[in-house]
N, C-alpha and C positions, 0 to 999 in steps of 0.2 A: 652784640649779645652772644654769650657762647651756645655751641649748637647743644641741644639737650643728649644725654646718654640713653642713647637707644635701650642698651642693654639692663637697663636698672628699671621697668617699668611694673608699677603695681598694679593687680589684678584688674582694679576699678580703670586702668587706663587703657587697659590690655581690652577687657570688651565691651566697656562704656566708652569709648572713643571713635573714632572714625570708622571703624568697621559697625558699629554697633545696629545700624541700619543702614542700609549700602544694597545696590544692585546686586554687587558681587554675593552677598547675605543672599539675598532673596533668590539667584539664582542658584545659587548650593542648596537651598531648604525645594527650591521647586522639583530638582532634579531629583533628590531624595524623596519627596512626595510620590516624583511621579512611580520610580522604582517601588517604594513599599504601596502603594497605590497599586500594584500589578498583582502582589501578594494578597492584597485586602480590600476588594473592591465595595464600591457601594449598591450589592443589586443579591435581588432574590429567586430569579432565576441565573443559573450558570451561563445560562446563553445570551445572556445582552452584559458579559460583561465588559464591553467597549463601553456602554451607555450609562455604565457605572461610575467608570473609571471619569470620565470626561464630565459626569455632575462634580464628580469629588475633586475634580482640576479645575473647573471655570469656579466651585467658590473659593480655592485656594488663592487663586492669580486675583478675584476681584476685590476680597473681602481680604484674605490674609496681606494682598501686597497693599491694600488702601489704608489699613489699620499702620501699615508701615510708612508711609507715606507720609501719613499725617501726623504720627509720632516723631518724623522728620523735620516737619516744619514747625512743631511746639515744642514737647519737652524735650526733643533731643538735636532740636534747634542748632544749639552750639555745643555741638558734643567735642567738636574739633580742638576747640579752644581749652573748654571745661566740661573734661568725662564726668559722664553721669553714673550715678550709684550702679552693681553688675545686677540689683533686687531691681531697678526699671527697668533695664534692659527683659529680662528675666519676664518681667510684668507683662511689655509690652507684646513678648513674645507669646504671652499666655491671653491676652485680649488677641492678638489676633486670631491664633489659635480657637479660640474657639467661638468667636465671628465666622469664620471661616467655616466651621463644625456644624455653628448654630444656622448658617442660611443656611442650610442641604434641606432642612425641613420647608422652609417655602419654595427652596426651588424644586422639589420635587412631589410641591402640592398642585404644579401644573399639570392639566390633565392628561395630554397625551404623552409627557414625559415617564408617568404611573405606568401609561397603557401600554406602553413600548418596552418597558422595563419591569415593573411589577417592583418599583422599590420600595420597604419598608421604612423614609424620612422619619419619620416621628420614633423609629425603636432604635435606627443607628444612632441619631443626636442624643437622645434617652443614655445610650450606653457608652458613646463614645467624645463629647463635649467638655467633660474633665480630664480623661486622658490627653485627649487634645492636646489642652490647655498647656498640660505638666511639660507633655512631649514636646510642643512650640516653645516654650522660655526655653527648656533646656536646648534646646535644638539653635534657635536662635544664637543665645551663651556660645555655644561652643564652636558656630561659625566663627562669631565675633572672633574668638581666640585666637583660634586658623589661621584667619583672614590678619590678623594683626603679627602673628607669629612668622608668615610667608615675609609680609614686608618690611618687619625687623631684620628678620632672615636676607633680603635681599639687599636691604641698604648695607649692612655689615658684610654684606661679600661683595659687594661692589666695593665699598670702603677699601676693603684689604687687596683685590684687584689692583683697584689705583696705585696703592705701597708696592706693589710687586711689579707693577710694569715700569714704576719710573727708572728700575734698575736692569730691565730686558734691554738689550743692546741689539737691535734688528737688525738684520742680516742682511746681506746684499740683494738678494732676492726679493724682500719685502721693502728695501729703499725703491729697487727698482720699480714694484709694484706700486708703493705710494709716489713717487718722481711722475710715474704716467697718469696717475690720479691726480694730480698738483695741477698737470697739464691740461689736465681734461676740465678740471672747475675753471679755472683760471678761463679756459677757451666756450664755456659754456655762459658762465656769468660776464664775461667781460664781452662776446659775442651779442651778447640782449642787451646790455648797455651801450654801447658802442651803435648800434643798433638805434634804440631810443634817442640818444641823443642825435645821431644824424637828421633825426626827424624833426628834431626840434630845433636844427640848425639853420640862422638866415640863411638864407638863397645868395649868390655868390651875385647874381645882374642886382634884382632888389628892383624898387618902385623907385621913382619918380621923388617921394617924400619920403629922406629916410627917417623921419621921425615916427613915419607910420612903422614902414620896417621895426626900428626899432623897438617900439611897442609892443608888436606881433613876439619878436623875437623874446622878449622879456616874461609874455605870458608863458610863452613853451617852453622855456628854460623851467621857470617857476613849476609849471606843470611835471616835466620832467623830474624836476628834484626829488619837488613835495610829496610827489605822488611814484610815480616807478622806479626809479633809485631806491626812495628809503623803503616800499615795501622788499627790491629786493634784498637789501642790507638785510633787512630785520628778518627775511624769512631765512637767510643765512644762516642768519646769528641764533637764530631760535634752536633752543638746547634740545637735543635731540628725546627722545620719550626713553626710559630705562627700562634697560636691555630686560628682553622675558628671560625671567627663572623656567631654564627648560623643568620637567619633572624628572630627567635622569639626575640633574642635580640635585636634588630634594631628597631622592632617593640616595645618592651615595653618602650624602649628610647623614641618613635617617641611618643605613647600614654600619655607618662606621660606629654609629652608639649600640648600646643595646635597641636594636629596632622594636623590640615589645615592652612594656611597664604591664606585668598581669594586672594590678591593684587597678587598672582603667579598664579592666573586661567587666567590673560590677557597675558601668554605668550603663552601655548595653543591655547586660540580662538583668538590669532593674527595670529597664525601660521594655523588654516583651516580656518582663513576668508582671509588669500590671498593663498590656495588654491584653494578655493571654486569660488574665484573672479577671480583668471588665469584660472581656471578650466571651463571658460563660461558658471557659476551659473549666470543666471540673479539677479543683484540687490534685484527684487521683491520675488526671494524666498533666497535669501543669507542673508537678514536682520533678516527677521522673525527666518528663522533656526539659526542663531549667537545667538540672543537674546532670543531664549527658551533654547537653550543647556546653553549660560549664565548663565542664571536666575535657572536654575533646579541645575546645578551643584554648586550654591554661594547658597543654602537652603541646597540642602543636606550637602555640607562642613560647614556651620555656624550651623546645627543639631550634627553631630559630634561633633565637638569644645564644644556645649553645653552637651551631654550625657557624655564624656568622663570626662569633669569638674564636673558634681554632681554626678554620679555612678562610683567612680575611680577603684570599683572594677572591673566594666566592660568596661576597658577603651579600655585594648586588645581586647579583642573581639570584641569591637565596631570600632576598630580602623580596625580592620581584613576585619571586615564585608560592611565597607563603598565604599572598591573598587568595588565588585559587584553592590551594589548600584549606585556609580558613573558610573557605564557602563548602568544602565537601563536608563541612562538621554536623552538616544537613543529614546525611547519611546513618550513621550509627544513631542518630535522633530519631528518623525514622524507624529502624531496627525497632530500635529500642521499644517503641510506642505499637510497632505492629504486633511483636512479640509480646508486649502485657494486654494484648487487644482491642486497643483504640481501633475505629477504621480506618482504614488506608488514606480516606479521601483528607479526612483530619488530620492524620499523620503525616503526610505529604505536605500539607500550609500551613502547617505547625514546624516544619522543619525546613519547609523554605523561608518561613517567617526570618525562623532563627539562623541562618544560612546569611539572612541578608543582612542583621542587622550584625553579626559578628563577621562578614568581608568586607563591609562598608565603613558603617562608624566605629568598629574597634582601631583597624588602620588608620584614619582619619583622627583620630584622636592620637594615637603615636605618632602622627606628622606633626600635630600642633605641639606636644611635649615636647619632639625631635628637633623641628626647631627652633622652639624656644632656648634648646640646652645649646644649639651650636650655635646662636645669634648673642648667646651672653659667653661663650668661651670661647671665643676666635681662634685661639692657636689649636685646641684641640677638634674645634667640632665645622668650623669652615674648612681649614685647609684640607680634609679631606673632601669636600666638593668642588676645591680649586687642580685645575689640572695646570699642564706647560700651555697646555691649548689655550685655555680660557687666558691665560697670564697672556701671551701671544696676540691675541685676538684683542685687549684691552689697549693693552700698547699702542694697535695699529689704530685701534677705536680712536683712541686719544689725540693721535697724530692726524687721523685725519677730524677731527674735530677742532683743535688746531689751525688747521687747513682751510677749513670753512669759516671761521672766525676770521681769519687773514683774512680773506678773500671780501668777506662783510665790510669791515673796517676799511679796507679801501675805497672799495665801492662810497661806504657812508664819510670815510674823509676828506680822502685825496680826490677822487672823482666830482664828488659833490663841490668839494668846497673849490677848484677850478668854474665848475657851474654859479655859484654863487658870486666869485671876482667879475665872471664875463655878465651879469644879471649888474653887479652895482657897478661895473662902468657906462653898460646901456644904460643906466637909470639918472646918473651926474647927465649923461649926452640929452635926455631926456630933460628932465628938468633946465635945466640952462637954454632948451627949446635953443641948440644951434645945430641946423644940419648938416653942417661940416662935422662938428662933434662928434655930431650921431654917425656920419658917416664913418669918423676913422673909430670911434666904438664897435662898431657893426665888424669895420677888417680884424680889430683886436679879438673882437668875441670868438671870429672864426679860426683863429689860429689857437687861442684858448682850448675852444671846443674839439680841433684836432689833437693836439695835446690829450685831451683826456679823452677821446678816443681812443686814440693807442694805449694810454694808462691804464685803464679800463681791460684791454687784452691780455698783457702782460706785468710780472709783477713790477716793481721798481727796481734799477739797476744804477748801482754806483755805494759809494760811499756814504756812512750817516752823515759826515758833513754834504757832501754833496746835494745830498736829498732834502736835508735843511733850509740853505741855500736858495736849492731851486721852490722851495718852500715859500721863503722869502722872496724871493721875487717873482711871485704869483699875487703878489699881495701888494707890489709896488706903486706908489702913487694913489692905495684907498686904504693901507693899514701899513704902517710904522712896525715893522717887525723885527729887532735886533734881536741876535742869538749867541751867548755866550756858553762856551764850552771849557771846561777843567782840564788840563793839561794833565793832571795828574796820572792817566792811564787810560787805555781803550775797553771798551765795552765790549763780551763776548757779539757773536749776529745775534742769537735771542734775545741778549738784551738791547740790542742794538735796535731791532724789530720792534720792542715794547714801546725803547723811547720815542723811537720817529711817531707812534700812534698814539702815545700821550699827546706830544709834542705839537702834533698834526689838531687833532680833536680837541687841545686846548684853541690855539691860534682860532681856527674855522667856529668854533665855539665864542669865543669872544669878539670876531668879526660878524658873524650871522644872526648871534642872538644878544649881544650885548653893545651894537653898532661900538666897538672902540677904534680907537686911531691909532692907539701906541700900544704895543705888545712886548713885553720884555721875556725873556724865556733865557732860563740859566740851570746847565748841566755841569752837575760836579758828580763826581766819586765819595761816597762817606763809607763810615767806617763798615756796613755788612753792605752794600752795592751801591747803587746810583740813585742820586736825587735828582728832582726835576721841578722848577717850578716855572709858571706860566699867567706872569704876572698884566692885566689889561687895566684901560682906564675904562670900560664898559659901563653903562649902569644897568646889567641886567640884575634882574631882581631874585634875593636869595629867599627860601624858604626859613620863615623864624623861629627859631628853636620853641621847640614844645608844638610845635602846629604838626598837623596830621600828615604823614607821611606822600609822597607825591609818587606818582608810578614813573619810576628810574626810565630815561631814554636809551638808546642805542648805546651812547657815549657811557654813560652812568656805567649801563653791565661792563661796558668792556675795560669800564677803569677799576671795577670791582673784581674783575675777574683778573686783571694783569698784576692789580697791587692792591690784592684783599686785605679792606682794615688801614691802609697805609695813605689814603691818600682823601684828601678834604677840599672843599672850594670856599673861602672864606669872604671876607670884607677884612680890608686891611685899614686900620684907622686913617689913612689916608684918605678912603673912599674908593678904592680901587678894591678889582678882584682878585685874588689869588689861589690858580689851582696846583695842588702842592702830591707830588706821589714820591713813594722809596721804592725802587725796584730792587727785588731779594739777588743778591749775587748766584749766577748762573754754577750747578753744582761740575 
């Protein structure tokens, strides 16, 4: 299924989707509370305003984050799947909202909470439980956006990173650097394995019965496979978590656009002029203060827009430096307000009101526009938060990611499937109960087990016939493994690499889990790279078309990852298995 276009997404998916309710949501909206919370407390004397503050926080976290919670697990259940309308969203954010508003009144009909504080519950929810309401949907809304806008924004610059490094040519210094990093996993993972296994290895005297031995050795092997091998494979293989979007990048994204849209300051001064107006700001001073914070804040943003446009080298900085700015807008608001007479005291939280909510949510709303516009315009609005560094740094990312996956694969292969031939020849020695059998099983196991030992440390050395081969005769005398190779021409090492761990993971795949005895495996050249197929008489059992999808093993990822889309494990009307890949020709 092809992967969906990040960049084409409508509104409804944008904040009825995965961010729609999310931790990340709730901890943006807390932090924001807790700041305008510092401006507007809940109390009636000036001096217990800690005791304010902290009613108006424990019902935000109990009631605002439960309303969220549980909007999580009903209607927006499956937002992942199928985003909900941006009017629930919106909704839900207005029932919390003023759940949240509306317990202040019982929590602070407890008595000593009153005595300690003197708050007036019942006149702030009176004045302030609609407001709320409007402020939490919208508030919520425009996380959602954010939050969605950031991780469009990062997957499309990851995306375009990957394009850019495949063509970095690392330099002697950084080979060097990864060659000692090669060394250093290679002697870390093969170290604990090697390791593991010795432990699990017969004892070289032995008992009296080696059938007992035998036995013994057969559990520890099993143990070792099943259990600390594959988890260390798999935590190898485990894809690393995506790299954090520092905020200098977000910022040079944001700089290199126009960093302000003025038409986004009317959502702010909508939102404290019906605070200010529920708030029983008189008219006579709520005009004046709108209209100087307006006006102060739509010069400074339309000054930016212009310095960052002719001085592009100083776009970041200037873009950096404009929120401070935008927070002094408090100032000529206060002026303004002392000079037509208001008091000081009003004039001052009247102007840090509007201080905060024009340094805070004005920016924050130009992050989300910002990158929305360079997550759908890649050439214009990515590359400039891509530097040589970041390109550099991808590269190396990739190579050693690479690197770890090698090292996985071996480990779940080559190493394992040694472990696996020395388990079912103890087990023929076993069943046939001969303890001669058992005995010269027991010397075979241990020469096996040294074998992958030393495998285990180091990587494999030789030629892909070679390694074939020795492949093959790991398997001699419990699985039938012929291996035909095409004359037609030699495979670059990477592709040579890919095929040996097809190659490897089919064989050990078909011997482990589909007990076969005959394995046929045939390498040719076609027309865009190499084919490979890995045909057993197994009867393991395939999952039936249209049945619900199965959680892909070790093997799975890493044939999905070597030859995405390319490769299938069928039933051949014979009855037989066939696992079939095309490796892309090496560029």
């Amino acid at each position: 299924m092809a992967a969906p276009d990040l960049r084409s997404a409508s509104l409804r998916e944008r904040i009825g989707g995965r961010w729609a309710v999310s931790w990340a949501a709730f901890l943006l909206a807390f932090g924001f509370k807790f700041v305008s919370g510092l401006l507007d407390p809940l109390f009636a004397d000036a001096g217990m305003r800690g005791i304010g503050l902290l009613v108006d926080l424990v019902s935000f976290v109990v009631f605002f984050g439960g309303v969220m919670w549980l909007a999580s697990m009903s209607v927006l259940r499956d937002r992942c799947v199928r985003p909900v309308p941006v009017v629930v969203v919106a909704l839900v954010g207005a029932v919390a909202g003023a759940t949240a508003i509306g317990s202040i009144d019982w929590i602070v009909s407890i008595d000593w909470i009153v005595g300690m504080a003197g708050l007036d519950g019942a006149g702030y929810v009176e004045r302030r439980w609609v407001v709320g309401a409007l402020q939490s949907g919208l508030v919520l809304c425009a996380f959602a956006y954010l939050l969605d806008a950031r991780e469009r924004f990062r997957t499309e610059r990851e995306r375009l990173l990957g394009e850019l490094s495949r063509v970095v040519v690392v330099d002697g210094k950084e080979l060097a650097e990864l060659e000692r990093m090669r060394s250093e996993m290679w002697g870390l993972a093969g170290s604990d394995a090697a390791r593991t296994i010795l432990d699990a290895q017969p004892g070289s005297a032995g008992s009296e019965n080696s059938l007992d031995d035998a036995r013994s050795a057969v559990t520890a092997l099993k143990s070792t496979s099943d259990r600390t091998l594959r988890v260390m494979s798999h935590g190898l293989w485990r894809k690393p978590t995506a790299a954090r979007l520092r905020p200098m990048v977000i910022v040079r994204a944001l700089a290199a656009q126009r960093p302000y849209q003025p038409t986004l300051l009317l959502i702010p001064i909508a939102i404290v002029a019906v605070l200010r107006i529920t708030g029983n700001v008189p008219l006579t001073t709520s005009i004046p203060f709108l209209a100087v914070l307006s006006l102060s804040a739509l010069l400074i943003s339309l000054a930016v827009n212009a310095l960052t446009r002719r001085m592009p080298q100083w776009a970041v900085a200037v873009t950096i430096g404009s929120v401070p700015v935008l927070a002094l807008s408090g100032i000529p608001v206060y002026l303004a307000l002392t000079l037509g007479g208001t008091d000081a005291t009003v004039a001052a939280r009247l102007a840090l009101t509007g201080a905060l909510w024009v340094a805070v949510a004005y920016p924050l709303l130009n992050i989300a526009r910002g990158l929305g516009i360079a997550g759908r315009d890649v050439v214009r609005g990515l590359q400039h938060s891509v530097t040589e560094a970041d390109v550099r740094r991808a590269a190396l990312a990739g190579e050693l990611d690479l690197l770890r996956r090698e090292v996985a694969m071996h480990l779940h292969g080559t190493v394992r499937g040694l472990l696996a031939t020395s388990v079912m020849r103890l087990e023929f020695a076993i069943n046939a109960n001969d303890p001669d059998e058992a005995r010269n099983a027991l010397a075979e196991a241990r020469a096996l087990l040294d074998s992958a030992q030393m495998s285990s440390q180091v990587p494999a050395v030789g030629s892909m016939r070679e390694q074939l081969a020795a492949l093959a005769a790991a398997w001699e005398g419990l699985v039938d493994v012929r291996i035909e190779i095409g004359r037609v021409g030699e495979p670059e090492p990477a592709e040579e690499r890919t095929i040996l761990r097809i190659v490897t993971e089919g064989v050990h795949d078909a011997a482990r889990h589909g007990s076969a005895t005959h394995v046929e495996v045939l390498i040719r050249e076609g027309a865009a790279g190499w084919e490979v197929s890995v045909v057993d008489d197994g009867i393991r059992d395939l999952p039936a078309q249209g049945s619900d999808p199965v959680a892909p093993g070790l093997g799975s990822q890493h044939l999905d990852a070597v030859a995405p889309g390319s490769w299938q494990r069928v039933r051949t009307p014979e009855g037989r298995t066939a696992l079939t890949a095309r490796i892309a020709a090496a560029p």
